[in-house]
C-alpha positions in Angstrom: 26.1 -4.4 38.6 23.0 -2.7 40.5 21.9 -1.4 37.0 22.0 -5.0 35.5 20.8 -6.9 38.5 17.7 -4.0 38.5 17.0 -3.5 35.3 16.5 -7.5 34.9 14.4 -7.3 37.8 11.9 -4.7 35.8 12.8 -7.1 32.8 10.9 -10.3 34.6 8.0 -7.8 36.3 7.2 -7.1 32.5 7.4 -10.3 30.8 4.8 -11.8 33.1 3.0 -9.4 31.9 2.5 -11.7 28.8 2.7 -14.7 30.7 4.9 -17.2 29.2 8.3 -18.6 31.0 10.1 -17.6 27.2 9.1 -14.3 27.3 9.9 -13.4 31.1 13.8 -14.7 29.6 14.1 -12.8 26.7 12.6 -9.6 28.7 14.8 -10.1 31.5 18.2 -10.7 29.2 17.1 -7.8 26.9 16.9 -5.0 29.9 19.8 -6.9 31.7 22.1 -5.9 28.8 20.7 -2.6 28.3 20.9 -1.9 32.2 24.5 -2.6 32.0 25.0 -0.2 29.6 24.0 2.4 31.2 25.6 1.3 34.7 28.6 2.2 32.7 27.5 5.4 32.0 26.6 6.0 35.4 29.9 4.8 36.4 31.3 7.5 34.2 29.2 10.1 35.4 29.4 9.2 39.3 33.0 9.5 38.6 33.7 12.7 37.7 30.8 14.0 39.9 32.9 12.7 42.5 35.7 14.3 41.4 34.3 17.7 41.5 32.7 17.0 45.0 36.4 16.0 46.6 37.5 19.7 44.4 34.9 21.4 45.8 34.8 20.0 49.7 38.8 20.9 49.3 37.9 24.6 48.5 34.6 25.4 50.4 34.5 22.8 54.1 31.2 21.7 55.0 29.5 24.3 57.9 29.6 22.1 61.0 26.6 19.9 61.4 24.0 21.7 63.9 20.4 21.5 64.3 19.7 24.7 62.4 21.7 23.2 59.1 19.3 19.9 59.6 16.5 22.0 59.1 16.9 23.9 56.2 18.3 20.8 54.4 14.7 19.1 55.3 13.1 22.3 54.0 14.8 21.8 50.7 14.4 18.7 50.5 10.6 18.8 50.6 10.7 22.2 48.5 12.4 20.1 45.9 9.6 17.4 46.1 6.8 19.8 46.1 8.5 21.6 43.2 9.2 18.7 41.1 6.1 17.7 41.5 4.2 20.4 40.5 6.7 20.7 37.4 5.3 17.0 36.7 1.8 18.1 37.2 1.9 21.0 34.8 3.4 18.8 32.0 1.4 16.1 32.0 -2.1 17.7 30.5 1.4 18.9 27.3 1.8 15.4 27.1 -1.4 14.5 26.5 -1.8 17.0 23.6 1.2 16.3 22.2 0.0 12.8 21.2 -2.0 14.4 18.7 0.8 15.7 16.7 2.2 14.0 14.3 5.5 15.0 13.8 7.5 12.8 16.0 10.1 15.5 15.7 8.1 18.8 17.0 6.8 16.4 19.8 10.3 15.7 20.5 11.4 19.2 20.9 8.0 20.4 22.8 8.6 17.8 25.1 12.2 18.8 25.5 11.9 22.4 26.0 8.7 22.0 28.3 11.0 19.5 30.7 13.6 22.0 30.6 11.8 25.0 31.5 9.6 23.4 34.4 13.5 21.9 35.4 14.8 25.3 35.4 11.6 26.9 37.3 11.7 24.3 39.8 15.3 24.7 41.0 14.4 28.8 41.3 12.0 28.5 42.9 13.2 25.5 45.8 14.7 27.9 47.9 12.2 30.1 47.8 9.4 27.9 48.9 12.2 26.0 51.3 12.5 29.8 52.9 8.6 29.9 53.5 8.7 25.8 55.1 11.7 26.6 57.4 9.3 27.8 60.5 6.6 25.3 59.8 8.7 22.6 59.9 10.9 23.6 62.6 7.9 23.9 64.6 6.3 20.5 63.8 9.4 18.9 64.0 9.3 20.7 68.2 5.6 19.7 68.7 5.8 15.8 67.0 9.6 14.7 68.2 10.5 14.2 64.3 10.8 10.8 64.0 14.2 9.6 62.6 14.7 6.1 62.9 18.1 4.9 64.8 18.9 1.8 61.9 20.2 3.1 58.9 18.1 -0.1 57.3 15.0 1.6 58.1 15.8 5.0 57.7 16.4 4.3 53.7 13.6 2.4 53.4 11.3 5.3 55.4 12.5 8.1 53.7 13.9 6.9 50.0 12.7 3.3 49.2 9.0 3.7 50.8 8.3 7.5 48.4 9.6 6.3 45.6 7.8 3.3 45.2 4.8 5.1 46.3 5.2 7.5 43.0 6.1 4.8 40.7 2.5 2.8 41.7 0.2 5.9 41.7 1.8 7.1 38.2 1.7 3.4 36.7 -2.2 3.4 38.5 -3.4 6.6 36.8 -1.0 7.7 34.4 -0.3 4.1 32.5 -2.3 4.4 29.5 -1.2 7.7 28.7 2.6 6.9 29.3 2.6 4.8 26.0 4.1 6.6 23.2 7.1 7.3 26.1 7.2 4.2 27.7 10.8 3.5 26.7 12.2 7.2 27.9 9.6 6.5 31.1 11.2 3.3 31.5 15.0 4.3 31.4 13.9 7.0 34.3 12.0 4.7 36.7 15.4 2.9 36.3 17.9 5.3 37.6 14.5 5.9 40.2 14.3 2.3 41.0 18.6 1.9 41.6 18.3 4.7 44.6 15.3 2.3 46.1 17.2 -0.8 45.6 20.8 1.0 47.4 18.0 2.1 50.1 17.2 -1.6 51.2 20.5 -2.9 50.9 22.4 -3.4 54.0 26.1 -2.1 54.4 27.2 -5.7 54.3 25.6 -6.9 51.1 27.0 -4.2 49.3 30.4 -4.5 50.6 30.2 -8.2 49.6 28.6 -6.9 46.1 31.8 -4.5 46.1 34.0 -7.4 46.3 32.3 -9.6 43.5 30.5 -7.0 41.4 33.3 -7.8 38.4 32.6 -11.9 38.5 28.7 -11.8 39.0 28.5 -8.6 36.3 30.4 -11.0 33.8 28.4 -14.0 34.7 24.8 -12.4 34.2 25.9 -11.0 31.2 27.2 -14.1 29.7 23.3 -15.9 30.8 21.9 -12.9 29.1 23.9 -13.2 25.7 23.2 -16.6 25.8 19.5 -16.3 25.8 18.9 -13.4 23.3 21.3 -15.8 21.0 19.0 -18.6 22.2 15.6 -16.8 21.3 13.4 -18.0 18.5 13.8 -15.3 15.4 9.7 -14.9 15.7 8.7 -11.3 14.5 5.5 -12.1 15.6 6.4 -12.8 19.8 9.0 -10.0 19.5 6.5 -7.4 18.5 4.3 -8.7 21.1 6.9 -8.0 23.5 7.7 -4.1 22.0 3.8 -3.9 22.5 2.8 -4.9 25.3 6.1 -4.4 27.7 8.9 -1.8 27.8 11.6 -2.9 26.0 10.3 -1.9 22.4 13.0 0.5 22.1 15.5 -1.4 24.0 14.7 -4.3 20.7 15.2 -1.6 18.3 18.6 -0.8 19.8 19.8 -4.5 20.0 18.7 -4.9 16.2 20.5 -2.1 15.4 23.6 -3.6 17.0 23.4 -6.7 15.5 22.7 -5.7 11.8 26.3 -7.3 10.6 25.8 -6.7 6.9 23.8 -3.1 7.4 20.9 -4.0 5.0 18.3 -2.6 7.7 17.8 -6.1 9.4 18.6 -8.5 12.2 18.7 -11.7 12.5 18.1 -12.1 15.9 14.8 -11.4 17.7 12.5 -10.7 14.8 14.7 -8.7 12.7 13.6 -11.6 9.7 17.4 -11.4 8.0 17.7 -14.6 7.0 21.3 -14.4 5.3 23.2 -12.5 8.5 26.1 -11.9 6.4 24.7 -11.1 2.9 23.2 -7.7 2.3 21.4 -8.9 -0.6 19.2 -10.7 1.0 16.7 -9.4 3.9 13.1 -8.8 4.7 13.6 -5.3 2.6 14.8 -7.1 -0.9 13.1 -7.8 -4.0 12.8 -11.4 -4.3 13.9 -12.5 -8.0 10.6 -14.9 -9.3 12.1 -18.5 -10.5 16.0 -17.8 -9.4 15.4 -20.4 -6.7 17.1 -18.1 -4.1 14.8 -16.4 -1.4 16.1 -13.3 -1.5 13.1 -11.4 0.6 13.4 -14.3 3.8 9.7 -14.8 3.2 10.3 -18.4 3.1 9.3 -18.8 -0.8 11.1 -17.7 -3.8 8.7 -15.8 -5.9 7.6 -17.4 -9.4 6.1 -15.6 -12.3 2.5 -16.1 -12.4 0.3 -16.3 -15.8 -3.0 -17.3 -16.5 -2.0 -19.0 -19.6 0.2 -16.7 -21.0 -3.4 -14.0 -21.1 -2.8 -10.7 -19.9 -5.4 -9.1 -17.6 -7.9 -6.6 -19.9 -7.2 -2.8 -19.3 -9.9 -1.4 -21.5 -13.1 -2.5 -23.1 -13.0 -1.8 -26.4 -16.8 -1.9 -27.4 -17.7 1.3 -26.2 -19.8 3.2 -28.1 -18.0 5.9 -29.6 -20.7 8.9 -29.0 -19.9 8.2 -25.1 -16.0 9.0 -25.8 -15.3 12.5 -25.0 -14.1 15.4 -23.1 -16.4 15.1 -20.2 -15.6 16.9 -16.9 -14.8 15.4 -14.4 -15.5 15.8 -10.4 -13.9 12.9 -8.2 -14.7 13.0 -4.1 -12.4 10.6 -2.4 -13.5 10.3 1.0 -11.1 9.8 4.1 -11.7 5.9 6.1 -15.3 5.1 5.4 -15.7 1.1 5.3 -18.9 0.1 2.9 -21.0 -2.1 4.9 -21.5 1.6 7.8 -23.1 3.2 4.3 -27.0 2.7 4.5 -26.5 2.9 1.1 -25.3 -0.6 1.4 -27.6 -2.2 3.6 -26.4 -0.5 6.6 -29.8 -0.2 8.8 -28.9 3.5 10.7 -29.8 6.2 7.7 -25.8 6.9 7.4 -25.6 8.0 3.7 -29.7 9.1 2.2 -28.2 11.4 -0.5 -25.5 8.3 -1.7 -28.9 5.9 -1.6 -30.3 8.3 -4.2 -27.4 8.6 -6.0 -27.0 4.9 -6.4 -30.1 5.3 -8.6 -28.2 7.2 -11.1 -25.0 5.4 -10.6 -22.6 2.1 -11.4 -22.5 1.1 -7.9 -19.4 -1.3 -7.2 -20.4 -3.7 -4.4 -17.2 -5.5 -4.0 -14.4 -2.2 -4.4 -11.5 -2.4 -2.9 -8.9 -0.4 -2.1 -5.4 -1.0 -2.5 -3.9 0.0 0.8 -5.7 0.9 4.4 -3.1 4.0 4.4 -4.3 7.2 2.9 -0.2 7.7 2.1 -0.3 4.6 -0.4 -3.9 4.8 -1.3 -4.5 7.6 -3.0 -1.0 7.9 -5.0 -2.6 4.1 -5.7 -5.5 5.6 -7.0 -4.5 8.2 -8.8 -1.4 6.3 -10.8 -4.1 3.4 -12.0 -1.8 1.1 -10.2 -1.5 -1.4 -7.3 1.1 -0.2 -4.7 3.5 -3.2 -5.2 4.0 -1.9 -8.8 4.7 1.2 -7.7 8.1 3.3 -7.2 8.7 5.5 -4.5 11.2 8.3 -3.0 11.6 8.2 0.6 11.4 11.8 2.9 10.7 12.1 6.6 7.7 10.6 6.9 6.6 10.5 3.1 6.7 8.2 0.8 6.8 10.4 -2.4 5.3 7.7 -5.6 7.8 8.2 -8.3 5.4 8.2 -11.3 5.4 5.6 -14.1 4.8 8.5 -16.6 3.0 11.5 -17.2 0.3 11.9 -14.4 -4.1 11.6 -15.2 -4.1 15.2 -14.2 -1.2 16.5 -16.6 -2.5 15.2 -19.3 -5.5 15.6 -19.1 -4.1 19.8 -18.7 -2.1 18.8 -22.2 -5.6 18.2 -23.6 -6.9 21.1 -22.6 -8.0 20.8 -19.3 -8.4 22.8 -16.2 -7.1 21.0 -12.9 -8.0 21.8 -9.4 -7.7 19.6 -6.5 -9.4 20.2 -2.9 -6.9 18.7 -0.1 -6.2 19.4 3.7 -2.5 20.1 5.1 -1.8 16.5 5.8 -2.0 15.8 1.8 -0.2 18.9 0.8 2.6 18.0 3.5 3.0 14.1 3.0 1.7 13.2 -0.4 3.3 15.9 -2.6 3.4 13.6 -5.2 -0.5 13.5 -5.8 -0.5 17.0 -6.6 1.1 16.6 -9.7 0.0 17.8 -13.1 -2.5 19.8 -10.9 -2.6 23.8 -11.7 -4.4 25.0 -8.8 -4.4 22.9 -5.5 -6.6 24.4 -2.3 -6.8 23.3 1.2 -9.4 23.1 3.6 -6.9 24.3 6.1 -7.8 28.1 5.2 -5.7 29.8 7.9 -2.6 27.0 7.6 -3.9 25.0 10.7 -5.8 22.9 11.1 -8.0 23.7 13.2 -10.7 24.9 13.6 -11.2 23.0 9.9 -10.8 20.0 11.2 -14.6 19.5 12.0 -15.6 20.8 8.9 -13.7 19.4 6.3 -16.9 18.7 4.0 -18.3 22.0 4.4 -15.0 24.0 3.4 -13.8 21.2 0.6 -17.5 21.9 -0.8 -16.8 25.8 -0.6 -13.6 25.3 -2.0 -14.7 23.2 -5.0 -17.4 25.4 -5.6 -15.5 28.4 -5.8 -12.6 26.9 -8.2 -16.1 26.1 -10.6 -17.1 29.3 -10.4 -13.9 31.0 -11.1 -14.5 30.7 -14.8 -18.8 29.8 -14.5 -19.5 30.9 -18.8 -16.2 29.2 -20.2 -16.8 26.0 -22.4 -13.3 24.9 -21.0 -13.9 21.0 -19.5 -12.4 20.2 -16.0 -11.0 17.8 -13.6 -11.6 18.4 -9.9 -10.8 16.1 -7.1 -12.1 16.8 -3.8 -10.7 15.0 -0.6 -13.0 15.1 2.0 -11.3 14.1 5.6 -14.4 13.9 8.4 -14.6 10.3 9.0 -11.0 10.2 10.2 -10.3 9.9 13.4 -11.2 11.8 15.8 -15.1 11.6 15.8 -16.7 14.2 16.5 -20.8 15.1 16.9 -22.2 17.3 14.0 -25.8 18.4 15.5 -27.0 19.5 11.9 -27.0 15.5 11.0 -28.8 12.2 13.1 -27.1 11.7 16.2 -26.7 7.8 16.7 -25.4 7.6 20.0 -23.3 7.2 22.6 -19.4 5.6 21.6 -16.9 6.3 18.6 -18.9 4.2 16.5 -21.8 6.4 17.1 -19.8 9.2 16.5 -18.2 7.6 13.4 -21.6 7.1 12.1 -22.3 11.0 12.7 -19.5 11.4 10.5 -20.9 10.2 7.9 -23.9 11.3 7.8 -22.4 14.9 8.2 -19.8 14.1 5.0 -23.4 12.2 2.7 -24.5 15.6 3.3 -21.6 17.7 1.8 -21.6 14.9 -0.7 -25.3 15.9 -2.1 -24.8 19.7 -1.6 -22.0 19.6 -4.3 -23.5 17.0 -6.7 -26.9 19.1 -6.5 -24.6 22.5 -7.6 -23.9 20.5 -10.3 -27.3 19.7 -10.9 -28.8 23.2 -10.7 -27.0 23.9 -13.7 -28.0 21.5 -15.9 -25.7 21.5 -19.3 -22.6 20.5 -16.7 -24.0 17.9 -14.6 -25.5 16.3 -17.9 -21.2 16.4 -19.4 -19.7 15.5 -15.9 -18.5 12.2 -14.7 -19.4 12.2 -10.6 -16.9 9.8 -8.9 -17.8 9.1 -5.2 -15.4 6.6 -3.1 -13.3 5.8 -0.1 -9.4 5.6 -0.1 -9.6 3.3 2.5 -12.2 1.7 5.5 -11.7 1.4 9.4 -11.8 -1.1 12.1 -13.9 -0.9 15.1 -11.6 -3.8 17.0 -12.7 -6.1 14.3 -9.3 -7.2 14.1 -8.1 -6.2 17.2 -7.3 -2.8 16.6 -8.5 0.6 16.3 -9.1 3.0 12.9 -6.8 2.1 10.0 -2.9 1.7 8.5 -2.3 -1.5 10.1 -4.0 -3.9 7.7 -5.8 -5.3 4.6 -8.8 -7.4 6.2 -11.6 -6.8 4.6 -13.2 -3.7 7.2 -10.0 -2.2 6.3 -10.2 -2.2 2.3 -13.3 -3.1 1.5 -14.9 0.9 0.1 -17.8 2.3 -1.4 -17.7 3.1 -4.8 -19.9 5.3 -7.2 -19.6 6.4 -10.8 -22.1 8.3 -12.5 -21.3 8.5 -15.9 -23.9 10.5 -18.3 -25.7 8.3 -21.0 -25.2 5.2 -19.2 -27.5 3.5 -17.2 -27.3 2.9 -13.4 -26.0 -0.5 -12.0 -25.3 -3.1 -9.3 -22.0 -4.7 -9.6 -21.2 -7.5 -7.5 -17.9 -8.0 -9.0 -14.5 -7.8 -7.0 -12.7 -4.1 -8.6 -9.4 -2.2 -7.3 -9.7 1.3 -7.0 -6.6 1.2 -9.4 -9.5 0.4 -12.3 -10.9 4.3 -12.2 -7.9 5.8 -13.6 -8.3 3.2 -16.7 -11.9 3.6 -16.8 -11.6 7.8 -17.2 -8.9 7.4 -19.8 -11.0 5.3 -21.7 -14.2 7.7 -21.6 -12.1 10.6 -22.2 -10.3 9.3 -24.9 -6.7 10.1 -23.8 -3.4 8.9 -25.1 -1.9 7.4 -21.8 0.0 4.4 -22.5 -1.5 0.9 -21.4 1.5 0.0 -19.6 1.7 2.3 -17.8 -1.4 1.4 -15.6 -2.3 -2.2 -14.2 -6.2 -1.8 -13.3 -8.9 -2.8 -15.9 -11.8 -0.5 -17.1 -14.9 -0.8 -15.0 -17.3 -0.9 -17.9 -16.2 -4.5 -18.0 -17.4 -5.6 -14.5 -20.7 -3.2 -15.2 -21.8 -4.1 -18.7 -19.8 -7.6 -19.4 -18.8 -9.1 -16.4 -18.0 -12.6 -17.5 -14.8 -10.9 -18.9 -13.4 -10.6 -16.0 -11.3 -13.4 -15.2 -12.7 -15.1 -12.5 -9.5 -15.6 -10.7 -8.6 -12.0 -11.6 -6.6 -11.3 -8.1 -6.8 -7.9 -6.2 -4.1 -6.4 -4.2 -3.4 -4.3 -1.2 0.3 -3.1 0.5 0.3 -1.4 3.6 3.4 -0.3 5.5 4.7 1.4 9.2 4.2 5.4 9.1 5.6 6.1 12.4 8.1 4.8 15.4 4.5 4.8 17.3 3.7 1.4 15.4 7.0 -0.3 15.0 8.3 -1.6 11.9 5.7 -4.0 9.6 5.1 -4.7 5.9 2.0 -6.5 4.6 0.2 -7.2 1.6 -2.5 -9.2 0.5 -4.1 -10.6 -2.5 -7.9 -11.6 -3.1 -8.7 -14.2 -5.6 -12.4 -15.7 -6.1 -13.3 -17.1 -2.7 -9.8 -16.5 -0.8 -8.0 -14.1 0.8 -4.4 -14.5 1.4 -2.2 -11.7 3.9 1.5 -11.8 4.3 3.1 -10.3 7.0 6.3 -10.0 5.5 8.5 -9.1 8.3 7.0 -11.9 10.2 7.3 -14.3 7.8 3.4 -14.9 8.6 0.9 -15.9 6.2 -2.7 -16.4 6.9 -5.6 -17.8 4.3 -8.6 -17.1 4.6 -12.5 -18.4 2.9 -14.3 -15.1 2.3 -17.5 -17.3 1.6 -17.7 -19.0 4.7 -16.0 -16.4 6.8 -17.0 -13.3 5.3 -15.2 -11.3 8.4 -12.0 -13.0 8.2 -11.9 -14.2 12.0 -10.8 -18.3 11.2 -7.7 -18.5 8.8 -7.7 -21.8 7.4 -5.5 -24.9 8.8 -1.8 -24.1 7.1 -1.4 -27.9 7.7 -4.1 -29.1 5.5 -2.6 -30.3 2.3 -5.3 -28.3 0.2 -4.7 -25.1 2.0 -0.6 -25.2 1.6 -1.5 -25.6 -2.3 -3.7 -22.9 -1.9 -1.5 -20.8 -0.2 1.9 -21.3 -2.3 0.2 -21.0 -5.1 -1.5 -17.4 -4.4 2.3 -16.6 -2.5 3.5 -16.7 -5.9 0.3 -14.6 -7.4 1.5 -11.8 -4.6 5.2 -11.7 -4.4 5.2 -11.8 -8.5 3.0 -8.7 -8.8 5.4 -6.8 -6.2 7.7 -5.0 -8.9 7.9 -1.4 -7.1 10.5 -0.4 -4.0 7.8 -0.3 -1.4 9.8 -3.4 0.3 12.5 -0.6 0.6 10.7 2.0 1.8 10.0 1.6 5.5 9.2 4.7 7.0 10.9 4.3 10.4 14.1 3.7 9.1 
């Protein structure tokens, strides 16, 4: 009952966090519950511990009480305390490191065996430090008269109550920000912390009267709280809210769990967006069927097949001229979160990229490119595959989503024609996209000694080794190849490279470093190719972004999260020999490269295998290009860290539409008069709705992969 009764307490503290009468209830039901779950484990435990105390006070009597036994129990006492909080102390700069890693499973275990050794060093070494505190306190206790109050009221509330609420303020004052990624585990131990305070202010007569009706109240406050989380609006949207901005994120992740009836990974209570409870066939992780009039995704919509008058889309162009078909080579940098519009080499006023603004002169420069996810671990499988993630298959791991390819991958083939493959990664490819490194005969990372660091500020300098060794290996041989280079410096976090423009003070600032520090790497390896002329003069130079980053634009902080445009919106350059350099202002997917090199290069690859279009179209016949041509992006949870979400978007001439799938949110937008996507349009305008149920069925018709299957944190 204390549990419950506490635990709700802490439950209404953080709901007014976020202000609103609705979610102060659901907060305060939610940790009611969970409290009185584990007031029934304490029962259990308190229990047997006393059980063993009436054993052992049986076998070994207390030492009568006496002044000198007082003493040394206050000495361990405060031992204890100055002990445990030293232990505390020493762990908390581990903590902070640890939210680097990203193996939620190492951090577990670090974090694990660091609170058991400081546990094991505190209890050695309390009665050592209690032996050194015995005189000292002995004498101030002479010299001050110890005070020790005579009410047992105020002697819990001096010496219990008053210290720990005193260490739960200054760690939530200082320490609050940092406590995040363990603010359930913190949570569950302020608790049991909180439940000794609470006892501590109790008087002897309110808890023999809670003694007496603990059983009826228990019973009663559960009931209220059943009835509320039954009661509470199944809104993705205010539940997630809740997980992110209170404590009981992974008490909602329990209760979901709980009340999953037909085990198809979803609730339908509190967000969990099952909208057929008993029917594991339908759920926010199906497929929806287009035209079966059933909504077997709980989107709200069944999907319908979508055709522009029965015309497929263009994959290839078809008027090339056939001298420019052959086996060029091929170099292709994909650069790591850089959004196009920080690139002075598209109208970005701080000199960010001079070598790409040179390079544009030589180049097709795509304007409007776009990538198909914001996450590296979707966009460059994406990329690679010539497809948009919905179309795409995958095999789960722990933490990776391994793409299942369509057929024979670019760089395999293009080894069966006679190729030589290389592809320049870091560790955090080589351990969570092991599928991109397919068909590729020699793969090197940047991570030379295993680690990462101290790489990881110098990504573009050793990639640019790297590649320039694997062209070297074999400098005389008339043997074409295909080397992709993955440069990683713009991710997060910034950091200063003196050898570039400084910008500032801030991560933006820093960011902007980054770039200029990557442009540079950028020209030293296209000018390699340059000072040996017959190469650069047969090589097609790709240079793009898997993904962009936000700066708060939306909210939030680097990338993964979304597809608004700072997100997806990339820099794209292709410099293909004989052909003559060009703006292109029309909307591409960086799923049209892969089509683009298999129709240069002349290969055999199947059409349907790949869903982008070749960019020769947009460059040298853009009216072509269907003008409501739509352009996708999927983008899914990678960790616990973020909670679960699924969302996808589709761009089609002026609008943008995004789906939050496990919300069952959808939000239109008019890129031309709200280029940054702040004001979606009114969903109650009759125009809009059209609008938006038509381009519904546009996205949830093109979703023909697993990806809906596939969440991470499952």
């Amino acid at each position: 009952m204390l549990a419950a009764l506490v635990a709700g307490t802490w439950g209404v503290i953080e709901g007014q966090r976020i202000g609103s009468p609705r979610a102060i209830a659901v907060c305060a039901a939610l940790l009611v519950v969970a409290g009185a779950c584990v007031g029934v484990v304490q029962a259990g435990v308190l229990a047997a511990l006393r059980a063993v105390w009436r054993r052992a006070r049986a076998d070994w009597p207390a030492p009568p009480d006496s002044d000198e036994q007082r003493h040394r129990t206050r000495a361990t006492a405060v031992a204890a305390s100055l002990c445990g909080g030293l232990g505390l102390a020493a762990l908390w700069p581990l903590v902070g490191r640890l939210q680097a890693v990203h193996d939620p499973g190492l951090v577990a275990a670090l974090l694990l065996f660091a609170v058991a050794v400081a546990a094991v060093v505190a209890v050695v070494t309390t009665p050592i430090v209690a032996g050194f505190l015995l005189g000292p306190l002995r004498e101030f206790e002479r010299s001050l008269d110890w005070p020790f109050p005579q009410r047992p009221e105020v002697r819990r509330f001096v010496y219990v109550a008053l210290p720990i609420g005193l260490a739960i303020w200054l760690l939530l004052r200082f320490q609050a920000k940092g406590l995040k990624p363990y603010a359930f585990e913190f949570g569950a131990v302020m608790l049991l912390v909180a439940e000794v305070g609470a006892l501590a202010l109790v008087s002897e007569s309110a808890l023999a009267w809670l003694w007496r009706h603990a059983g009826r109240l228990l019973a009663g406050l559960l009931a209220l709280a059943l009835v509320i989380l039954a009661g509470a609006p199944d809104e993705r949207k205010f539940t997630e809210t809740l997980a992110r901005k209170t404590a009981t994120g992974g008490v909602l992740r329990i209760f979901r769990g709980l009340t999953d009836v037909d085990r198809d990974g979803a609730s339908s209570l509190l967000g969990g967006g099952d909208c057929a409870a008993l029917d594991a066939s339908r759920g926010p992780h199906a497929i929806d069927v287009p035209g079966n009039h059933i909504d077997e995704d709980c989107d709200g919509v069944d999907a319908w097949p979508w055709q522009r008058g029965g015309k497929a889309l263009e994959r290839f162009h078809g008027r090339l001229d056939p001298r420019l078909i052959r086996d060029y080579n091929v170099v292709w940098i994909i650069v790591d979160a850089v959004r196009a519009n920080h690139l002075s080499a598209f109208g970005y006023p701080k000199k960010t990229s001079p070598y790409l603004e040179s390079f544009a002169d030589e180049s097709l420069v795509f304007r409007q490119a776009y990538s198909q996810s914001s996450a590296t671990m979707l966009s460059i499988p994406s990329m690679l595959a010539g497809r948009p993630v919905g179309t795409m298959m995958f095999d789960r791991g722990t933490n990776i989503l391994r793409a299942r390819a369509a057929g024979e991958p670019l760089a395999a083939t293009l080894q069966r024609h006679g190729y030589r493959t290389g592809f320049v990664v870091d560790g955090y490819v080589t351990g969570r996209l092991p599928g991109a490194l397919d068909g590729f005969e020699t793969v090197e990372t940047t991570w030379v000694d295993g680690n990462a660091r101290p790489w990881n500020t110098r990504y573009a300098a050793t990639a640019t080794t790297k590649a320039i060794e694997f062209l070297e290996r074999d400098p005389t041989s008339e043997q074409p190849f295909f080397l992709a280079v993955y440069m990683a410096d713009p991710h997060a976090p910034y950091v200063e490279h003196p050898e570039v423009p400084s910008f500032g003070k801030g991560p933006v600032a820093r960011y902007d470093n980054e770039l200029a520090y990557t442009d540079r790497y950028i020209g030293f390896l296209v000018e390699y190719l340059r000072s040996k002329p017959p190469v650069l003069d047969d090589t097609i130079v790709i240079v793009v972004a898997d993904h962009g980053e936000e700066f708060s634009d939306h909210g939030g902080s680097q990338h993964a999260a979304t597809c608004h445009e700072e997100s997806v919106h990339v820099p794209l350059f292709v410099r293909i020999p004989g052909l003559p350099r060009a703006d292109v202002d029309v909307r591409v997917g960086l799923n049209d490269i892969v089509p683009t090199l298999v129709e240069l290069l002349g290969l055999d690859m199947p059409a349907d295998e790949l869903d982008g279009q070749s960019l020769l179209i947009p460059a040298f016949d853009p009216q072509r290009v269907p003008a409501d041509r739509p352009v996708y992006c999927s983008v899914i949870s990678q960790k616990s860290s973020q909670g679960d979400f699924l969302r996808h978007s589709v761009r089609v001439g002026r609008h943008v539409l995004l789906h939050d799938v496990l919300d069952r949110h959808v939000e239109l937008y008019d890129r031309e008069r709200d280029p940054k996507e702040r004001r979606p349009l009114d969903p109650a305008d009759p125009k809009v709705r059209a609008t938006v149920e038509e381009l519904t069925r546009t996205l949830r018709a093109h979703i023909t992969g697993n990806i809906e299957e596939r969440l991470l944190t499952r």
